[in-house]
Structures are given as C-alpha cells and as structure tokens.
N, CA, C and O atoms as CSV, one atom per row, in Angstrom:
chain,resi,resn,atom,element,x,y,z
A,1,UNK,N,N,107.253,115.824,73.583
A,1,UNK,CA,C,107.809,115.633,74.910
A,1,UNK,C,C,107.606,116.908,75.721
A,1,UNK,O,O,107.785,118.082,75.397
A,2,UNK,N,N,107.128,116.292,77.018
A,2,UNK,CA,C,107.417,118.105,77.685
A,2,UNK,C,C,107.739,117.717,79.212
A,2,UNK,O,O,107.607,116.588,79.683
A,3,UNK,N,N,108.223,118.960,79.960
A,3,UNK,CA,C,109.090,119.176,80.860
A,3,UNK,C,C,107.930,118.721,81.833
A,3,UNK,O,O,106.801,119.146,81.591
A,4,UNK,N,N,108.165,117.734,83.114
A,4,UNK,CA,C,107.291,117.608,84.111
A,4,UNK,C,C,108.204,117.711,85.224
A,4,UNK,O,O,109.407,117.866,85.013
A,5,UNK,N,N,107.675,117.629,86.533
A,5,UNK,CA,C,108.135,117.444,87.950
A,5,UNK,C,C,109.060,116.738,87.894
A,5,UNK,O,O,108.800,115.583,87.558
A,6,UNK,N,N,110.344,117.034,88.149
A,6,UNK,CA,C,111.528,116.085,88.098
A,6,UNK,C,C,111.571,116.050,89.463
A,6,UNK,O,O,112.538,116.579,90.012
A,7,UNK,N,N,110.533,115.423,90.265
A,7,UNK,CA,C,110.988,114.878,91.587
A,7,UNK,C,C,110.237,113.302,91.508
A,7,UNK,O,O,110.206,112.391,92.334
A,8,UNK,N,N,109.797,113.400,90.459
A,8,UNK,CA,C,109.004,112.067,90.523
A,8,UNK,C,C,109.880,110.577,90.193
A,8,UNK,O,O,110.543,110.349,89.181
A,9,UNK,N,N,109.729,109.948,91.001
A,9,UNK,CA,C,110.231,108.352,91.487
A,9,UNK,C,C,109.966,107.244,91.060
A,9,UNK,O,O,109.937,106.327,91.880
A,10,UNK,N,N,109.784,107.058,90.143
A,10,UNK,CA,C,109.345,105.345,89.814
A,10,UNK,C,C,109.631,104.311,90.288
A,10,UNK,O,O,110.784,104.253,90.715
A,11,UNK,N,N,108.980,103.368,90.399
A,11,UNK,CA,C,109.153,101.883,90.869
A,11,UNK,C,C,108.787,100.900,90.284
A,11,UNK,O,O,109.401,99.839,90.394
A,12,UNK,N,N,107.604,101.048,89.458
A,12,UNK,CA,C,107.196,99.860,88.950
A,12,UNK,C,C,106.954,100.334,87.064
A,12,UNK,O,O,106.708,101.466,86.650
A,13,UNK,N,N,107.087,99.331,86.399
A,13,UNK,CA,C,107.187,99.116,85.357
A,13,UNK,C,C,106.206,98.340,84.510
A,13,UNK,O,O,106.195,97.228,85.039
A,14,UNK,N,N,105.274,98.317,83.356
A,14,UNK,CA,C,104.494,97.682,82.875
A,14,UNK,C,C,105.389,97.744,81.208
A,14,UNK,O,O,105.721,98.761,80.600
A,15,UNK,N,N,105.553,96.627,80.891
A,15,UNK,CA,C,105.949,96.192,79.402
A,15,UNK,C,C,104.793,95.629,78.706
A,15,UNK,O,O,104.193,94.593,78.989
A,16,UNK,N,N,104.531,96.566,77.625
A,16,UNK,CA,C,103.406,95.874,77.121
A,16,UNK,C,C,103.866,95.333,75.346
A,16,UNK,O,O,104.105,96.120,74.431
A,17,UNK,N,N,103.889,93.783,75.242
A,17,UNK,CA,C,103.848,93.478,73.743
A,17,UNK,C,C,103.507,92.793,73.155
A,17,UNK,O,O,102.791,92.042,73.817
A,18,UNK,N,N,103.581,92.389,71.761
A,18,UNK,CA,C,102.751,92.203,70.938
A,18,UNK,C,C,102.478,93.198,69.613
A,18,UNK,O,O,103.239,93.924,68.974
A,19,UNK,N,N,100.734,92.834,69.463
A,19,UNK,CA,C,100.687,94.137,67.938
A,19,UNK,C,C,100.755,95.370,68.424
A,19,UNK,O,O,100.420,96.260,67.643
A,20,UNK,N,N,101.086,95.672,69.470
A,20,UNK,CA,C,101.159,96.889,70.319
A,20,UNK,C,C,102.154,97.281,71.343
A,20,UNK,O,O,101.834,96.928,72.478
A,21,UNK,N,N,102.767,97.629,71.288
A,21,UNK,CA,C,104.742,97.601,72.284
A,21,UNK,C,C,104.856,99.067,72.781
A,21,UNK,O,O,104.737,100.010,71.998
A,22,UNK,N,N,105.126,99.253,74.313
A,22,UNK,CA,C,105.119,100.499,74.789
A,22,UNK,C,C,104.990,99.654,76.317
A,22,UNK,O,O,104.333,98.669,76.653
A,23,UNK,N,N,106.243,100.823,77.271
A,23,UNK,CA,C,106.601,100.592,78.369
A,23,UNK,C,C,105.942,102.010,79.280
A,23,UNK,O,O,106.028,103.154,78.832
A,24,UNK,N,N,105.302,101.681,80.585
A,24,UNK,CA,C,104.680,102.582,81.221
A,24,UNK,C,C,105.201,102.446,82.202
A,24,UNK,O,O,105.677,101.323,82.362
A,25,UNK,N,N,105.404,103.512,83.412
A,25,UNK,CA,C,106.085,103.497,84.307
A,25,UNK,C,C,105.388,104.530,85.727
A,25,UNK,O,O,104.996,105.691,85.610
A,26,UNK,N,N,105.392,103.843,86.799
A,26,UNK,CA,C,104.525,104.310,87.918
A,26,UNK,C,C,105.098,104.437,89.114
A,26,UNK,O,O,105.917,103.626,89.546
A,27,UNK,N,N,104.649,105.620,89.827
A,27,UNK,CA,C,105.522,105.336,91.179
A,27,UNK,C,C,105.246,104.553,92.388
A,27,UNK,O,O,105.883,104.274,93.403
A,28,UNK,N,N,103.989,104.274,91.897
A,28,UNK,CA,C,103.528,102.879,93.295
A,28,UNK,C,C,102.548,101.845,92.650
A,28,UNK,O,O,102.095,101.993,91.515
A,29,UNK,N,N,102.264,100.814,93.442
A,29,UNK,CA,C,101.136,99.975,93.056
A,29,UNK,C,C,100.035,100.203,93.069
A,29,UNK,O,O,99.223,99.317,92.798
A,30,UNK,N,N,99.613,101.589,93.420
A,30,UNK,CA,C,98.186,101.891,93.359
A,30,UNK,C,C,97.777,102.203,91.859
A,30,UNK,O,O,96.918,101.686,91.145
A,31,UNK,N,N,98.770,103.318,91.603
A,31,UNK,CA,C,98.926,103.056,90.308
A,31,UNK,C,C,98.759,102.470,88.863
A,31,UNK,O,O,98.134,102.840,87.869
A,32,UNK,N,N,99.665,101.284,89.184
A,32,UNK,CA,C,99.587,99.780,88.453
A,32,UNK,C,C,98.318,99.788,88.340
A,32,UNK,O,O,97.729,100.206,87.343
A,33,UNK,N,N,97.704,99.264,89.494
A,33,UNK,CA,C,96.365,98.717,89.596
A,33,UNK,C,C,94.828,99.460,89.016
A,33,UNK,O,O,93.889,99.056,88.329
A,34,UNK,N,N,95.181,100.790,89.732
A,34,UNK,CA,C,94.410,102.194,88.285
A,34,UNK,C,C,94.559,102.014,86.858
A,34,UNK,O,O,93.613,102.138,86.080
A,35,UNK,N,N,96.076,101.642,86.406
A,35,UNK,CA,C,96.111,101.204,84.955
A,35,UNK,C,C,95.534,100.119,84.777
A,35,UNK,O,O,94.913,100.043,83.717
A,36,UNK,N,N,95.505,98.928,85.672
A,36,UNK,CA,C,94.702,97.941,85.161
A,36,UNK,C,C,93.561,97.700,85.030
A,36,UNK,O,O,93.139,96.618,84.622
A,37,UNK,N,N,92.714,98.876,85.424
A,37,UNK,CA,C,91.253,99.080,85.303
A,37,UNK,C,C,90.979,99.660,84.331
A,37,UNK,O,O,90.350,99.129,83.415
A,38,UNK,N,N,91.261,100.497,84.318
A,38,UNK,CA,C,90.859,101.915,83.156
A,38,UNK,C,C,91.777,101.494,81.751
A,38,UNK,O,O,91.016,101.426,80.786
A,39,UNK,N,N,93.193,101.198,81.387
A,39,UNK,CA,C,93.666,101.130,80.245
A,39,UNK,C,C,93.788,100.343,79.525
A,39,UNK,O,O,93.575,100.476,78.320
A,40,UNK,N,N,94.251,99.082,80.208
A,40,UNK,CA,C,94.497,97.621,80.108
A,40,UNK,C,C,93.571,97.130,79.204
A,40,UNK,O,O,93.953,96.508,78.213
A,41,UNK,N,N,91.934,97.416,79.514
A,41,UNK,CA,C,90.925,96.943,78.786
A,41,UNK,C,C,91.049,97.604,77.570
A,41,UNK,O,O,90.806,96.966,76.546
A,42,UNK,N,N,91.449,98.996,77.485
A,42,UNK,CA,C,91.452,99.672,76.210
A,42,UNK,C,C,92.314,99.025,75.320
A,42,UNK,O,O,91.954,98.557,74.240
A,43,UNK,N,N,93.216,99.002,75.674
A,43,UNK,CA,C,94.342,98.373,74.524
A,43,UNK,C,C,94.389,96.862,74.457
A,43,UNK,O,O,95.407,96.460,73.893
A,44,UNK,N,N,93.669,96.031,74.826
A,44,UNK,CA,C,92.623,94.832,74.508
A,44,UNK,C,C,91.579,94.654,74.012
A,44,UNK,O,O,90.975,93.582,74.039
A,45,UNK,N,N,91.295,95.422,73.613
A,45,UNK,CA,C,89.932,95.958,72.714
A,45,UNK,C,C,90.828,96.181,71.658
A,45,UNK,O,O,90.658,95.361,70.756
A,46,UNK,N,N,91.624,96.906,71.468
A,46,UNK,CA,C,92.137,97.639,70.388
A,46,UNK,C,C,93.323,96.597,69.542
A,46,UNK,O,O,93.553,96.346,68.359
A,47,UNK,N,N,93.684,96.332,70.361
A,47,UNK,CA,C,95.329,94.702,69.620
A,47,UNK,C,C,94.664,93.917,69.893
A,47,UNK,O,O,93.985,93.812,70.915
A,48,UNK,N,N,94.799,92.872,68.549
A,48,UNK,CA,C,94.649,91.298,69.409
A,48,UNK,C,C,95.422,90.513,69.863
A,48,UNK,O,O,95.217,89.309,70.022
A,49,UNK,N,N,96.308,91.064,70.098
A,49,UNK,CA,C,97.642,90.030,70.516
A,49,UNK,C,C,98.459,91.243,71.320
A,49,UNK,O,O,99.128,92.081,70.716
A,50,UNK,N,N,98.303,91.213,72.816
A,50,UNK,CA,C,98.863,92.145,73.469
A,50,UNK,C,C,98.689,91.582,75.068
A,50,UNK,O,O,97.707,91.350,75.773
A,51,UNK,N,N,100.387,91.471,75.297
A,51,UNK,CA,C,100.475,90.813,76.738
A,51,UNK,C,C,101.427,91.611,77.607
A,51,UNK,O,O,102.293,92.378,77.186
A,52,UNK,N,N,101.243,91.422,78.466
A,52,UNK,CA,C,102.062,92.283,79.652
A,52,UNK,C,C,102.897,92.046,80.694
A,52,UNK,O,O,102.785,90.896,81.120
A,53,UNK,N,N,103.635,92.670,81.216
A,53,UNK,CA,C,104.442,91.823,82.495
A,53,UNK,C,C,105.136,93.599,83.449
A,53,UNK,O,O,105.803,94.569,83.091
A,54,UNK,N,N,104.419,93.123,84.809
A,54,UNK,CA,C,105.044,93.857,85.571
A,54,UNK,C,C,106.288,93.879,86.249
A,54,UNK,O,O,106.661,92.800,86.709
A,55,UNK,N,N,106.842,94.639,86.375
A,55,UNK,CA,C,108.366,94.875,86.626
A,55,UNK,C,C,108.561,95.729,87.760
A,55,UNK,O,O,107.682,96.578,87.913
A,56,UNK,N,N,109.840,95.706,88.895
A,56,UNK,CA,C,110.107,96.594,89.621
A,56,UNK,C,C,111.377,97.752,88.647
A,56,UNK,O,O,112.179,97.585,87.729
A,57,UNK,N,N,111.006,98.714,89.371
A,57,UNK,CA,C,112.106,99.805,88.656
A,57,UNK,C,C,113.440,100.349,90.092
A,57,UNK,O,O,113.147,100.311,91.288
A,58,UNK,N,N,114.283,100.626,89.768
A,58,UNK,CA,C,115.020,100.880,91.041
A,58,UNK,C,C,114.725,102.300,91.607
A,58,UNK,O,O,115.492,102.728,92.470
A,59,UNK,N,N,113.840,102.947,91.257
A,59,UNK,CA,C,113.643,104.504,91.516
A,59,UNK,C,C,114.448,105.379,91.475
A,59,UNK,O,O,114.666,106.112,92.440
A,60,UNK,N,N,115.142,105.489,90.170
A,60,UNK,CA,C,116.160,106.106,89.517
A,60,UNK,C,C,115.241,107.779,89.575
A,60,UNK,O,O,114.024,107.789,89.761
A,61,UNK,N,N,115.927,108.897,89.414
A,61,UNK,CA,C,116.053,110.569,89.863
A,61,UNK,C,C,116.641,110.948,89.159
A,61,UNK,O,O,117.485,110.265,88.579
A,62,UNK,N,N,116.417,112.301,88.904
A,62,UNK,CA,C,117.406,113.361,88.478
A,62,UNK,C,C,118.741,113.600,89.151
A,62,UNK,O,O,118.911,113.819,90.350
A,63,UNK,N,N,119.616,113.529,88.254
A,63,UNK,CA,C,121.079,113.730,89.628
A,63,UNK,C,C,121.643,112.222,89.574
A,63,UNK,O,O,122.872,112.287,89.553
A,64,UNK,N,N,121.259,111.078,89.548
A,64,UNK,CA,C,121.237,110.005,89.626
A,64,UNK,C,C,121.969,109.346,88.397
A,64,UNK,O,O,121.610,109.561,87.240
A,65,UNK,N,N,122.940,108.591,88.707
A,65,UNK,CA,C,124.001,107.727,88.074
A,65,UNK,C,C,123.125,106.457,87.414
A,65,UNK,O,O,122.513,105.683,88.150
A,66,UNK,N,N,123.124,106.315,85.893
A,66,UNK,CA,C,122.944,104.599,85.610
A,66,UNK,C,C,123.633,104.154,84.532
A,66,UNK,O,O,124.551,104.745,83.963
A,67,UNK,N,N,123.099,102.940,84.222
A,67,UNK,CA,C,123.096,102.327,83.219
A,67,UNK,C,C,121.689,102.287,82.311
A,67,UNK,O,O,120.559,102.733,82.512
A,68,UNK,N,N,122.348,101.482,81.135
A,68,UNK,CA,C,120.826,101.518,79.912
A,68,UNK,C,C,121.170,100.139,79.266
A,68,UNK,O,O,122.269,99.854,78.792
A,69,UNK,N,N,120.384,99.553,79.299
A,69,UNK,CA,C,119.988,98.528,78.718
A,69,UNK,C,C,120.454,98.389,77.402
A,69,UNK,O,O,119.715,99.040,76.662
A,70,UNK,N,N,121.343,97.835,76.788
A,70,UNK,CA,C,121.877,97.942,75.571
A,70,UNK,C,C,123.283,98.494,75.436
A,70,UNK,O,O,123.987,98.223,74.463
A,71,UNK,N,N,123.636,99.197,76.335
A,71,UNK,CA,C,124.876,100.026,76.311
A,71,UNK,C,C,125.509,99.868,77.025
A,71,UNK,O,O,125.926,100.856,77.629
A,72,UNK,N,N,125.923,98.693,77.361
A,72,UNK,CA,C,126.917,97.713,78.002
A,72,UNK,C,C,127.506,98.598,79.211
A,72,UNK,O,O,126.686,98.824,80.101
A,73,UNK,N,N,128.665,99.082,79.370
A,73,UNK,CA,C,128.968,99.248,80.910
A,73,UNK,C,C,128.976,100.336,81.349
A,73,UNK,O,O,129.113,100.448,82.567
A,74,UNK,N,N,128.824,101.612,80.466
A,74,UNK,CA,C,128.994,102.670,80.388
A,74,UNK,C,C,127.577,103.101,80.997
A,74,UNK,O,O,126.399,102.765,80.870
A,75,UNK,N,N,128.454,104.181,81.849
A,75,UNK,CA,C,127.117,104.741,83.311
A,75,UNK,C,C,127.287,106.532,82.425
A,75,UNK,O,O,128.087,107.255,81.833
A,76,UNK,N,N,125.685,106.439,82.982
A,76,UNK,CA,C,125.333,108.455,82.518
A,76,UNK,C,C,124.838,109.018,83.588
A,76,UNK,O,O,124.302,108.256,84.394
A,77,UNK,N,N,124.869,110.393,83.882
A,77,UNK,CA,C,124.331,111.122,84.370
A,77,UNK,C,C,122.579,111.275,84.116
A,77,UNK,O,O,122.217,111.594,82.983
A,78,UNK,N,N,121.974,111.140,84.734
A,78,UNK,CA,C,120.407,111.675,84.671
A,78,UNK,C,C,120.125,113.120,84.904
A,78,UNK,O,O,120.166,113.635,86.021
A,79,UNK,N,N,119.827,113.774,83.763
A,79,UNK,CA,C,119.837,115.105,83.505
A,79,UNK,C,C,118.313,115.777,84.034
A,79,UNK,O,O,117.839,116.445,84.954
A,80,UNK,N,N,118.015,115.252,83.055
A,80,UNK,CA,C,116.339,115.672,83.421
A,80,UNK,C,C,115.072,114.482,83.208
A,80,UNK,O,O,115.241,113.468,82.531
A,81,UNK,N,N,113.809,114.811,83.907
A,81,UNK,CA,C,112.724,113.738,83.327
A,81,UNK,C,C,111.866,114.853,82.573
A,81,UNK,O,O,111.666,116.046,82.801
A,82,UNK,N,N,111.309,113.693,81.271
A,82,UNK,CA,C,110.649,114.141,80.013
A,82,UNK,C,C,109.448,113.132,80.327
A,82,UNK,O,O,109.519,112.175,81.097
A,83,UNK,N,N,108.683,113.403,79.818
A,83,UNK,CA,C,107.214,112.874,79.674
A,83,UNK,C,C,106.951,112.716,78.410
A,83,UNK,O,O,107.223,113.771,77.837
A,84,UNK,N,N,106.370,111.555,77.336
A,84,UNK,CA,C,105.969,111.275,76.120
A,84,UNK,C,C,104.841,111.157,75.981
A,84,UNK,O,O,104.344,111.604,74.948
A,85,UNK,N,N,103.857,110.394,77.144
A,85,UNK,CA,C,102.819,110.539,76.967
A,85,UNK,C,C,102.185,110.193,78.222
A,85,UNK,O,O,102.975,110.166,79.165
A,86,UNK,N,N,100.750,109.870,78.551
A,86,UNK,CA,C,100.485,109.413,79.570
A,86,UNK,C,C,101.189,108.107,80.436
A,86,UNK,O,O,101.173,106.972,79.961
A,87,UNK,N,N,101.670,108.346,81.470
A,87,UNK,CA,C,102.441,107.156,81.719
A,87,UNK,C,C,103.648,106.664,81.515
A,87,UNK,O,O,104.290,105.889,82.225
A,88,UNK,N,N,104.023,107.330,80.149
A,88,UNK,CA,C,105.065,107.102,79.640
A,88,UNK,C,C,105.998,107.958,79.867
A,88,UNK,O,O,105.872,109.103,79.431
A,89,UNK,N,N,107.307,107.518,80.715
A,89,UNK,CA,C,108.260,109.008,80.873
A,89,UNK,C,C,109.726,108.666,80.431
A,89,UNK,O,O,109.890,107.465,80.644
A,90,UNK,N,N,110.895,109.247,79.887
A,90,UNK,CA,C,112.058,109.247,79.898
A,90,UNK,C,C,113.099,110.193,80.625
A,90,UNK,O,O,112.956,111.303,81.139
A,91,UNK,N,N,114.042,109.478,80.506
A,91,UNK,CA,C,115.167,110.570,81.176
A,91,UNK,C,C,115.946,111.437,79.989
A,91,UNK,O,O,115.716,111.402,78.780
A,92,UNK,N,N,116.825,112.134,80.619
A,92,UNK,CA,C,117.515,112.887,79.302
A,92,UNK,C,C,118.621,112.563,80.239
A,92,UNK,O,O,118.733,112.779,81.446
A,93,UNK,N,N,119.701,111.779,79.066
A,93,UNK,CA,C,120.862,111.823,79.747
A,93,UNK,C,C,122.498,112.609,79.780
A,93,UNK,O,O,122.920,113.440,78.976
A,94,UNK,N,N,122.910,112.276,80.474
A,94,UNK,CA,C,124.535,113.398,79.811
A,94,UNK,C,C,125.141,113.325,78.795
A,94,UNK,O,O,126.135,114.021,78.587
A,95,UNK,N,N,124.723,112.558,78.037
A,95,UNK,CA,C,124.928,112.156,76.446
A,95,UNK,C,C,124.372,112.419,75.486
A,95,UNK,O,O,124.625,112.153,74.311
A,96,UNK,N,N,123.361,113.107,76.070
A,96,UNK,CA,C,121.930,114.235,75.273
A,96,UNK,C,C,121.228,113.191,74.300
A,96,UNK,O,O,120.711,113.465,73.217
A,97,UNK,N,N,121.321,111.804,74.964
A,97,UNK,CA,C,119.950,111.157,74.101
A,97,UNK,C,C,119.066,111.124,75.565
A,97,UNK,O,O,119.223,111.342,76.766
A,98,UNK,N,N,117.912,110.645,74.480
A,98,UNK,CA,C,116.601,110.739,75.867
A,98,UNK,C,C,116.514,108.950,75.860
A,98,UNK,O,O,116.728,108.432,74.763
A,99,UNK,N,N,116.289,108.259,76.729
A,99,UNK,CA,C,115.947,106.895,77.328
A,99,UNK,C,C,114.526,106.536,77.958
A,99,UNK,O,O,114.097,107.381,78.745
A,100,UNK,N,N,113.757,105.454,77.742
A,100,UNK,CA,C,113.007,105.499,78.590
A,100,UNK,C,C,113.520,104.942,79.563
A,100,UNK,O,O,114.518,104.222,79.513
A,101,UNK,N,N,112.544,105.372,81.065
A,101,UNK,CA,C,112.596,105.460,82.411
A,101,UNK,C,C,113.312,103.636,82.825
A,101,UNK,O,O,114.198,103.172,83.542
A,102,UNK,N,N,112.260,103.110,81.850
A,102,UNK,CA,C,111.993,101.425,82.002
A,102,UNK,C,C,113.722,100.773,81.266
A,102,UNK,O,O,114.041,99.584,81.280
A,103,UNK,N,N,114.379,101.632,80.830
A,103,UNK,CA,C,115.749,100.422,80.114
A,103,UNK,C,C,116.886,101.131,81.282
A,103,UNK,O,O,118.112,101.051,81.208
A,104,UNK,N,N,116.107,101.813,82.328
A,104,UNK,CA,C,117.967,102.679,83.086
A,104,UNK,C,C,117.886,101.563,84.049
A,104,UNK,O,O,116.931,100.814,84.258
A,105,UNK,N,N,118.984,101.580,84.567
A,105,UNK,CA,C,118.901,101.108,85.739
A,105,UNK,C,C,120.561,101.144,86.449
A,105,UNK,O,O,120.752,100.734,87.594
C-alpha cells in the first residue's frame, strides 16, 4: 500500500467477478472507458469466467463521514486514501482498518 494524493474523488466504480474478483475505482467516465480499452481485454484473456458491472460512487474524501458495507449502522471517519494497486484505492478509517473505496458510502 502506499500514500497517494488524498484529494482525489471518486465516482465511479467497476466490480469485477468471477475466477477473478477485484473492485476498481475512478474519478470520471473517461476513465471507465480508458479501462475498458486497455484492461478489460487483459483480464479476459486471462479468466474465463469474468463479468463486470459499473457503479456510481458518492465521491467520498478525506475528512469525510461514512458507512461500510457490512457494518451495519455505524459511521467512521475517513482518515486517509491508500492505493493497492493500479486503480485500486482504499480509505483508512478511524477504526484503523483500511476499506476499499467501493464498500464506503
């Protein structure tokens, strides 16, 4: 994991699953659409059973109050953004676990 620009905004969301499961997260549709050229084909080549679905994200921030998917009503602080890999980013929350970007809301 390493420390990136914590001003960056997300909006949109790609869930990818199957023999292959991993959530990517972008701050616009130009974006999206760059991933769907260049990566999309890669990891269709690579799984044979791998489907996708785009998602809006609420453009959750550092500083910024949510929820997490799984953890019923209880709201955290957004501490910092972490990066895992290309595309792939999480938050660190006031509870000192890290989340991805794609389950806050």
């Amino acid at each position: 994991m390493t420390d990136i620009n914590q001003q960056l905004v997300f909006t949109k969301d790609i869930a990818v699953r199957g023999d292959y499961s991993a959530n990517y997260c972008f701050e616009n549709a130009d974006q999206v659409e760059e991933w769907f050229t260049n990566e999309w084909p890669k990891l269709q080549d690579t799984y044979a059973d791998v489907k996708c679905t785009v998602d809006y994200l609420p453009g959750l921030k550092v500083g910024d109050r949510c929820q997490v998917y799984g953890e019923g009503s209880q709201y955290f602080t957004i501490e910092k953004l972490i990066k895992y890999s290309a595309n792939r980013y999480g938050f660190i929350l006031d509870s000192g676990w890290s989340e991805e970007v794609g389950k806050c809301y």
